[in-house]
KETOR-827929 format. One record per residue (C-alpha): residue in three letters; y, x, z. Coordinates in steps of 0.25 Angstrom, whole numbers. Last residue first. Example, Ala and Ser with C-alpha at 12.3 -4.5 7.8 and 13.67 -1.06 7.14 Angstrom:
<sites>
<site><code>SER</code><yy>-4</yy><xx>55</xx><zz>29</zz></site>
<site><code>ALA</code><yy>-18</yy><xx>49</xx><zz>31</zz></site>
</sites>
This chain:
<sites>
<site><code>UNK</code><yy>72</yy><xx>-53</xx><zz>40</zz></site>
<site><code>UNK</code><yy>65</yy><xx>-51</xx><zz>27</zz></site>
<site><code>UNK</code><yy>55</yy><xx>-62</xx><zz>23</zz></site>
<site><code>UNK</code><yy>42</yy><xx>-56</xx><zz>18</zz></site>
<site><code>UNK</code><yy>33</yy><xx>-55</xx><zz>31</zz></site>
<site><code>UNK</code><yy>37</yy><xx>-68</xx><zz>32</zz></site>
<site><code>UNK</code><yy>34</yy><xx>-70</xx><zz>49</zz></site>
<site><code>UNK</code><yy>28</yy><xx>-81</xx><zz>53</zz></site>
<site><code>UNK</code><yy>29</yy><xx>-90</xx><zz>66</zz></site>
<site><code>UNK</code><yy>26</yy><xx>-101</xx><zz>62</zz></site>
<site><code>UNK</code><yy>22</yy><xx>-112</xx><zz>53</zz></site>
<site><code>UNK</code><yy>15</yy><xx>-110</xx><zz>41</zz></site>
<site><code>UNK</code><yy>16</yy><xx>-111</xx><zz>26</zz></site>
<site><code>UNK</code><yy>29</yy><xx>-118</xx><zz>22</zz></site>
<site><code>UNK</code><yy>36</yy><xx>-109</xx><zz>33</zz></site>
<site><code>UNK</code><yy>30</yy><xx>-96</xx><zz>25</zz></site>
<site><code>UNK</code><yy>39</yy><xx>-101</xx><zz>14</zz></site>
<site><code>UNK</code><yy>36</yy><xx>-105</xx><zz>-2</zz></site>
<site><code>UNK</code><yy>25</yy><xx>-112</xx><zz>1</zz></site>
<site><code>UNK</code><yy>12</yy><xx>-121</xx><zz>-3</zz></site>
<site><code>UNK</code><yy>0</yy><xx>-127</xx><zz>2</zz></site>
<site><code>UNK</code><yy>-11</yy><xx>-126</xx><zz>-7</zz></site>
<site><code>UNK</code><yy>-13</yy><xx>-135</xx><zz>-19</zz></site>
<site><code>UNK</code><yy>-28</yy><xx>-141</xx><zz>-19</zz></site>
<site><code>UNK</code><yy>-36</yy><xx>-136</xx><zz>-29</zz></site>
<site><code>UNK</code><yy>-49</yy><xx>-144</xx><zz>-28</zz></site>
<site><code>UNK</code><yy>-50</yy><xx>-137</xx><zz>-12</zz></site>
<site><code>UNK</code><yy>-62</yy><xx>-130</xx><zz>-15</zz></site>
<site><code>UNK</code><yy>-61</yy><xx>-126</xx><zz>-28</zz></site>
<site><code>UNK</code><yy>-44</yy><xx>-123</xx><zz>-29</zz></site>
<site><code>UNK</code><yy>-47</yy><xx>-114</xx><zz>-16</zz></site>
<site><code>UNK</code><yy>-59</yy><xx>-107</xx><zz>-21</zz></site>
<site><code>UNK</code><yy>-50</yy><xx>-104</xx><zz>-33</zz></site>
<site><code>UNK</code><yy>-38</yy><xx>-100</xx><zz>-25</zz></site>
<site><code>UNK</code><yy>-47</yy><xx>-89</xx><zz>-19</zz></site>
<site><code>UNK</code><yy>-51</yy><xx>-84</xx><zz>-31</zz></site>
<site><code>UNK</code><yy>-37</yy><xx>-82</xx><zz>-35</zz></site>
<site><code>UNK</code><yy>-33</yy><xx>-76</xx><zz>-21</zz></site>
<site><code>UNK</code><yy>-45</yy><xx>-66</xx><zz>-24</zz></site>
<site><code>UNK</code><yy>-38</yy><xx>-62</xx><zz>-36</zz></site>
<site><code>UNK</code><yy>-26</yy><xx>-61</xx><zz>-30</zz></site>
<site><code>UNK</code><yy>-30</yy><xx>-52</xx><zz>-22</zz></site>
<site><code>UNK</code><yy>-38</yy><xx>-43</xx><zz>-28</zz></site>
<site><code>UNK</code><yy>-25</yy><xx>-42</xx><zz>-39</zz></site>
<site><code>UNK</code><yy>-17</yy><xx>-37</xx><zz>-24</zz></site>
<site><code>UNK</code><yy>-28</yy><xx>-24</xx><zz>-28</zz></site>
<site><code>UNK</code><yy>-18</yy><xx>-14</xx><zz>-32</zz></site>
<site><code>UNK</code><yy>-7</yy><xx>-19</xx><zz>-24</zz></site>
<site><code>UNK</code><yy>-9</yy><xx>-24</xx><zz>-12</zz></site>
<site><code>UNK</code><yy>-24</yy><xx>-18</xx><zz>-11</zz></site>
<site><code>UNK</code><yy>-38</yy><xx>-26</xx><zz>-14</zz></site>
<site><code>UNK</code><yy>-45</yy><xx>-38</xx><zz>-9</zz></site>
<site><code>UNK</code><yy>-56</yy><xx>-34</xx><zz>-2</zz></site>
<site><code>UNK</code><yy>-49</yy><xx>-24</xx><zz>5</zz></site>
<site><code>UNK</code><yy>-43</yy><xx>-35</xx><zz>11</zz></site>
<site><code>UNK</code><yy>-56</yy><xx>-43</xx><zz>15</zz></site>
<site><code>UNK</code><yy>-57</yy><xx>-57</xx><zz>10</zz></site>
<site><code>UNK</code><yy>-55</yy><xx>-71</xx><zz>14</zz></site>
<site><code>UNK</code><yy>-55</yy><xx>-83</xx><zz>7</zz></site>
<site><code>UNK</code><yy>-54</yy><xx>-99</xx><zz>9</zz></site>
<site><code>UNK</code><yy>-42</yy><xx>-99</xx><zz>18</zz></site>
<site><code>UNK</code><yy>-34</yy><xx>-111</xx><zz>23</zz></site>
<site><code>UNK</code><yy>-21</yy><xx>-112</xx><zz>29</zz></site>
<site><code>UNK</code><yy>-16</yy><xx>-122</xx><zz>35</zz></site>
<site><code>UNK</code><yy>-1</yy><xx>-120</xx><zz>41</zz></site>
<site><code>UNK</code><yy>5</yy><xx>-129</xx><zz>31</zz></site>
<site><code>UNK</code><yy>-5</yy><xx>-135</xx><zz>21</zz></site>
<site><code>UNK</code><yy>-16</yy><xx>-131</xx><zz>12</zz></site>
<site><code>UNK</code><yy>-12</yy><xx>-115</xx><zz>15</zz></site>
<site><code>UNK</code><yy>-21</yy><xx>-105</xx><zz>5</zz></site>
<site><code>UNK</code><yy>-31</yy><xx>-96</xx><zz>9</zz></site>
<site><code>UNK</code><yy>-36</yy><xx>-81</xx><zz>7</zz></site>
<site><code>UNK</code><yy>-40</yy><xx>-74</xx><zz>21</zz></site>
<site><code>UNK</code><yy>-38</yy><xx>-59</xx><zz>21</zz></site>
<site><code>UNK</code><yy>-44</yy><xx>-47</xx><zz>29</zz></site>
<site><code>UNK</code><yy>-41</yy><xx>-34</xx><zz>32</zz></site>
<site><code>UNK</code><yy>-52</yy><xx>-26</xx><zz>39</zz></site>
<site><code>UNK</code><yy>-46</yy><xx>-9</xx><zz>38</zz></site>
<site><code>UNK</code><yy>-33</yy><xx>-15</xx><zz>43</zz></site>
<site><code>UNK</code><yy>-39</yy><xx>-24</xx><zz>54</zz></site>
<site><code>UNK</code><yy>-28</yy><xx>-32</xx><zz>58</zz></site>
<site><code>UNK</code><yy>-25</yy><xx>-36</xx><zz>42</zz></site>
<site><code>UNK</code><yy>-29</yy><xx>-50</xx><zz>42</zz></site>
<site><code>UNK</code><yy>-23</yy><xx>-57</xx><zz>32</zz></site>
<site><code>UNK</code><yy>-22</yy><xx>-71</xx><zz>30</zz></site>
<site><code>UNK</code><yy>-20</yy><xx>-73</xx><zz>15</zz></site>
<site><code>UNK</code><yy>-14</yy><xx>-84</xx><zz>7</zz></site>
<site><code>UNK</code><yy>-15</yy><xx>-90</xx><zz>-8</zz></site>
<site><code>UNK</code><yy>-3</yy><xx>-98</xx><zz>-11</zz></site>
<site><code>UNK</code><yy>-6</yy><xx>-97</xx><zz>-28</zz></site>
<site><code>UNK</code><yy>-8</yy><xx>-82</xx><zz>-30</zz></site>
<site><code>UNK</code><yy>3</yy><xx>-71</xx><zz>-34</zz></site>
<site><code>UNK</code><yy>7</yy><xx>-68</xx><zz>-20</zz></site>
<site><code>UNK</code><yy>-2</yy><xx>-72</xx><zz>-8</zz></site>
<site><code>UNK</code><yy>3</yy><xx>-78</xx><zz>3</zz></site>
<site><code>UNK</code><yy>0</yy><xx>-69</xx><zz>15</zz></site>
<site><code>UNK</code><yy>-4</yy><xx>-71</xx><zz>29</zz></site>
<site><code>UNK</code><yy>-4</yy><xx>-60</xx><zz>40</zz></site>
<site><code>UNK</code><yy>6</yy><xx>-52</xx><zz>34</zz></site>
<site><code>UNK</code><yy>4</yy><xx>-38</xx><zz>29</zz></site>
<site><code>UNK</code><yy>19</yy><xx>-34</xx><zz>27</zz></site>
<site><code>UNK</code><yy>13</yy><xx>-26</xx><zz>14</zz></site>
<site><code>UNK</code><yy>26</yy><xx>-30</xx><zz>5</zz></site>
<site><code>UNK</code><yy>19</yy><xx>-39</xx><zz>-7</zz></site>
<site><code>UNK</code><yy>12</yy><xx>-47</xx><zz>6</zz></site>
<site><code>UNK</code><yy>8</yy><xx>-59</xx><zz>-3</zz></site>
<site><code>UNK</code><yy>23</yy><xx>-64</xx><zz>-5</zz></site>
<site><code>UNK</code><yy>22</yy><xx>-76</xx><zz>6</zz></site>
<site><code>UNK</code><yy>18</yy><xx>-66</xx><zz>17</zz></site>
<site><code>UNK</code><yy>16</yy><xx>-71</xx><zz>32</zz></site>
<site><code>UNK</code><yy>14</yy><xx>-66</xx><zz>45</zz></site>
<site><code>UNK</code><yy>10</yy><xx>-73</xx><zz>54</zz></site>
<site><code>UNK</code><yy>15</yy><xx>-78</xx><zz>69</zz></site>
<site><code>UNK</code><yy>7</yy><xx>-89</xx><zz>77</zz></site>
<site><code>UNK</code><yy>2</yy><xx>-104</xx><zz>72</zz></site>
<site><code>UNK</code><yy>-9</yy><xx>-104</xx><zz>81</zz></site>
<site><code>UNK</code><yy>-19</yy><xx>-104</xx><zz>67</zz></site>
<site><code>UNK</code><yy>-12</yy><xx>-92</xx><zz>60</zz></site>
<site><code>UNK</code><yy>-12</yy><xx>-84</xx><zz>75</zz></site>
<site><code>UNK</code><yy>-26</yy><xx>-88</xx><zz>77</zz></site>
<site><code>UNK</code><yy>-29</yy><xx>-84</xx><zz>62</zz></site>
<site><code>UNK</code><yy>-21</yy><xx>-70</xx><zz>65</zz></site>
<site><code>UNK</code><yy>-29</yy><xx>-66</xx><zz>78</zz></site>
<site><code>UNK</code><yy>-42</yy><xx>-73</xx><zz>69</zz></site>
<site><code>UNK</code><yy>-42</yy><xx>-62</xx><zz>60</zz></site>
<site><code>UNK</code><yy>-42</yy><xx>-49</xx><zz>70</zz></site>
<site><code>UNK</code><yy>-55</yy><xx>-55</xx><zz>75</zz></site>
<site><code>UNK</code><yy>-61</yy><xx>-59</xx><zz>63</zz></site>
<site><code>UNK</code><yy>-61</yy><xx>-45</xx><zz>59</zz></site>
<site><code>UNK</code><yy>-71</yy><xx>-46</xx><zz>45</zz></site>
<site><code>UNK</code><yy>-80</yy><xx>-36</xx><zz>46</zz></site>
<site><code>UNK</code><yy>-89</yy><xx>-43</xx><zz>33</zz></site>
<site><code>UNK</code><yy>-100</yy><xx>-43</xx><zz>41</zz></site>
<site><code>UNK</code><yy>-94</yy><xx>-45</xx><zz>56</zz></site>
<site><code>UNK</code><yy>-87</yy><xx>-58</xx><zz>49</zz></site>
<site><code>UNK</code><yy>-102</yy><xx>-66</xx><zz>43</zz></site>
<site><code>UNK</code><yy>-107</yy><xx>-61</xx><zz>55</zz></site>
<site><code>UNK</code><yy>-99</yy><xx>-69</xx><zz>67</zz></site>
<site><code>UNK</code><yy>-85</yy><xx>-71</xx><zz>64</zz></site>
<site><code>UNK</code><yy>-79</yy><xx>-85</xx><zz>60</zz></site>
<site><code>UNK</code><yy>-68</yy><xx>-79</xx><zz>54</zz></site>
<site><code>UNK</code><yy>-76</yy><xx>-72</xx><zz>45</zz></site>
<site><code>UNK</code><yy>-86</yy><xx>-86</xx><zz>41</zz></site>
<site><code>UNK</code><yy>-72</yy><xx>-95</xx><zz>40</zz></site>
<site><code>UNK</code><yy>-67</yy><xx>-86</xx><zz>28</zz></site>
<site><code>UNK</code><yy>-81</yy><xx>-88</xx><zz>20</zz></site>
<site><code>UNK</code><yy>-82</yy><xx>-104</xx><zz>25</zz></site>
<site><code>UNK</code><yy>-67</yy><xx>-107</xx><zz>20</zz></site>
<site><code>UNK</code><yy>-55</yy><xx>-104</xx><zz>30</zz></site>
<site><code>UNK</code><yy>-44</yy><xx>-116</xx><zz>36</zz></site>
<site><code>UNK</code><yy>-32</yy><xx>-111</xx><zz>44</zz></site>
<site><code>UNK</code><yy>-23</yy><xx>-119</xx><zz>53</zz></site>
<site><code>UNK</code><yy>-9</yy><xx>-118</xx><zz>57</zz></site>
<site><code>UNK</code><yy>-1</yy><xx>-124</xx><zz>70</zz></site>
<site><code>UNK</code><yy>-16</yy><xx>-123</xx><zz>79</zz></site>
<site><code>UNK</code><yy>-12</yy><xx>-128</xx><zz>92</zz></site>
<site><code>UNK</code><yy>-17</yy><xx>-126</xx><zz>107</zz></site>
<site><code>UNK</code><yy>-23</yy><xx>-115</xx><zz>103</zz></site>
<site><code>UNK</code><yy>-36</yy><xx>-107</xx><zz>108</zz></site>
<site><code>UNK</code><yy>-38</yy><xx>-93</xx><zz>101</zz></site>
<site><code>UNK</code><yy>-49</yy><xx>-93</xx><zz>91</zz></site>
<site><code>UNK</code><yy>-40</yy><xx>-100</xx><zz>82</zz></site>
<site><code>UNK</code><yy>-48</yy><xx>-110</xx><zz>74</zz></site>
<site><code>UNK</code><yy>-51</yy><xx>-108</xx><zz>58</zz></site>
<site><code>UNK</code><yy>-54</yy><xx>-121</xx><zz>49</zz></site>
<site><code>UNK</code><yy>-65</yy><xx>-121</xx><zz>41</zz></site>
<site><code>UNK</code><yy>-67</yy><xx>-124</xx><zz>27</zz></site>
<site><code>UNK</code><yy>-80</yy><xx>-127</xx><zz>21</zz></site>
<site><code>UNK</code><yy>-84</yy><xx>-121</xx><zz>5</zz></site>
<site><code>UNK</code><yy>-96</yy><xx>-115</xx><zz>9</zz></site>
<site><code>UNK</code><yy>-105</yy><xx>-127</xx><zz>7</zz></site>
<site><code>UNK</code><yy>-96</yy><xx>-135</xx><zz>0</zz></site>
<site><code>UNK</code><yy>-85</yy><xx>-144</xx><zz>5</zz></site>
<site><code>UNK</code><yy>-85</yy><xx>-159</xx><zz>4</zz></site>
<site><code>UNK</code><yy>-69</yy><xx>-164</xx><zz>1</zz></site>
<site><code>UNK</code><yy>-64</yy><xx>-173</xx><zz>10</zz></site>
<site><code>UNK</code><yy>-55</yy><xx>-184</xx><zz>4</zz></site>
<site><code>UNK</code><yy>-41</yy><xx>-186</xx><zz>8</zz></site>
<site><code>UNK</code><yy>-40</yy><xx>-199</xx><zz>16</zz></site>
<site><code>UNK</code><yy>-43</yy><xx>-193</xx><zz>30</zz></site>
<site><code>UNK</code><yy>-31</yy><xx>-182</xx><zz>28</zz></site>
<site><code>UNK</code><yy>-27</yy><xx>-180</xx><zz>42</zz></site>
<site><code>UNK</code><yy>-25</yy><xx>-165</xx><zz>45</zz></site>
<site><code>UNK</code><yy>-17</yy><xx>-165</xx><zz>57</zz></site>
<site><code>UNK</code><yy>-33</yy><xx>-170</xx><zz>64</zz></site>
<site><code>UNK</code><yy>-37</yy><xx>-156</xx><zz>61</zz></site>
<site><code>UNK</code><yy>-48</yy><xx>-155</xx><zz>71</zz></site>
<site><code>UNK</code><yy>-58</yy><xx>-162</xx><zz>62</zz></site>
<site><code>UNK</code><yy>-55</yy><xx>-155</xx><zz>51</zz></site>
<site><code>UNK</code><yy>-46</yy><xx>-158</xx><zz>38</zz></site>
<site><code>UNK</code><yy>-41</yy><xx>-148</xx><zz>30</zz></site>
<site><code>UNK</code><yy>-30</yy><xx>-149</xx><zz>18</zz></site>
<site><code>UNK</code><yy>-31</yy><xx>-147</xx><zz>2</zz></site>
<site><code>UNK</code><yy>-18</yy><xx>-151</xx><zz>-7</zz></site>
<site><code>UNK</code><yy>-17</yy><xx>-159</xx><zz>-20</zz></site>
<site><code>UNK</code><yy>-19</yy><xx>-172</xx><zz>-14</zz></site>
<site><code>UNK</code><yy>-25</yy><xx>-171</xx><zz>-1</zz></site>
<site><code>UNK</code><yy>-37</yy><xx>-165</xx><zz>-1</zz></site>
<site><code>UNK</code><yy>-47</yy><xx>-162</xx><zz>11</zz></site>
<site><code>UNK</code><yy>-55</yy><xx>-151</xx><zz>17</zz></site>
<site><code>UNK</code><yy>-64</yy><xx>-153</xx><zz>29</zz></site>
<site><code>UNK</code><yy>-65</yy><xx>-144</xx><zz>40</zz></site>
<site><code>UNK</code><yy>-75</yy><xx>-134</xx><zz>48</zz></site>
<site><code>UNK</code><yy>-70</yy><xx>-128</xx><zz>61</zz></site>
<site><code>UNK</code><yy>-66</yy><xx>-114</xx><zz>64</zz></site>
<site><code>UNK</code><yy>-65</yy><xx>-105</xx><zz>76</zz></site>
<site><code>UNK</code><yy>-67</yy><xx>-90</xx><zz>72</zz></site>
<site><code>UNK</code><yy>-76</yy><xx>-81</xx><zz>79</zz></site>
</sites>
């Protein structure tokens, strides 16, 4: 069962950030708070594992938050919580990733990707159970916060090459959700994985 706390989302100029009551790094008290909707709260995900420091964060929407959390909602759909939260501890603690900035054009299967063709739209992928894949759609607000509003089966969303337009469709959607719930903030933007995260990562698409 996932760890996770309810937080408050906040506006500063044209960018979205978090604010909770144990994220005292984000201090942004003069920025209004924005009410959410019934459905619409963000939640922040805790490492099951104890840490004595959490280096990146990530943020999931009431639908994401309801697998992670596990119980009966996460046994229905088979979703293998389980495998997921080894790579979200690892994102959280600030271990190796993978990472793809070119969308995965090469089938290196990291365990994030930026998206090609879309506006900085992400994916953490879990890919441990091959028959189970599953990807969670976010965006970063700032370095090493990641926030992720979607999340869909693999097979939901078609094959690399035949069914990538899925894909983008569904990232297209998700940007709209984005745009509506955080009055179109700009996301965090990059050119390098270094602007995205600290590490360790590997590039699955440098050449060493």
């Amino acid at each position: 069962m996932a760890l996770t706390s309810r937080v408050s989302i906040l506006f500063c100029g044209n960018c979205v950030s978090i604010r909770s009551a144990s994220s005292a790094e984000l201090n942004l008290s003069s920025t209004p708070i924005i009410k959410q909707k019934s459905g619409l709260a963000i939640h922040r995900v805790r490492p099951r594992r104890q840490l004595k420091v959490e280096p990146r964060s990530i943020y999931v929407s009431e639908d994401v938050n309801a697998l992670l959390h596990g119980g009966a909602r996460a046994a229905t759909a088979n979703f293998p919580d389980h495998r997921a939260h080894a790579l979200i501890d690892s994102f959280i603690a600030g271990e190796f990733l993978s990472v793809s900035l070119l969308g995965d054009p090469s089938k290196k299967s990291p365990e994030l990707e930026r998206m090609s063709n879309v506006d900085e739209v992400w994916l953490i992928c879990f890919r441990k159970a091959s028959d189970n894949q599953w990807r969670i759609m976010g965006r970063f607000s700032k370095f090493n916060t990641f926030i992720g509003l979607a999340i869909h089966k693999r097979s939901d969303l078609g094959g690399r090459t035949k069914g990538r337009k899925n894909y983008e469709l569904k990232a297209e959607e998700f940007i709209e959700q984005w745009n509506d719930r955080f009055r179109r903030a700009e996301p965090h933007r990059g050119v390098h994985w270094t602007d995205y995260l600290s590490g360790p990562v590997k590039d699955v698409d440098e050449s060493f």
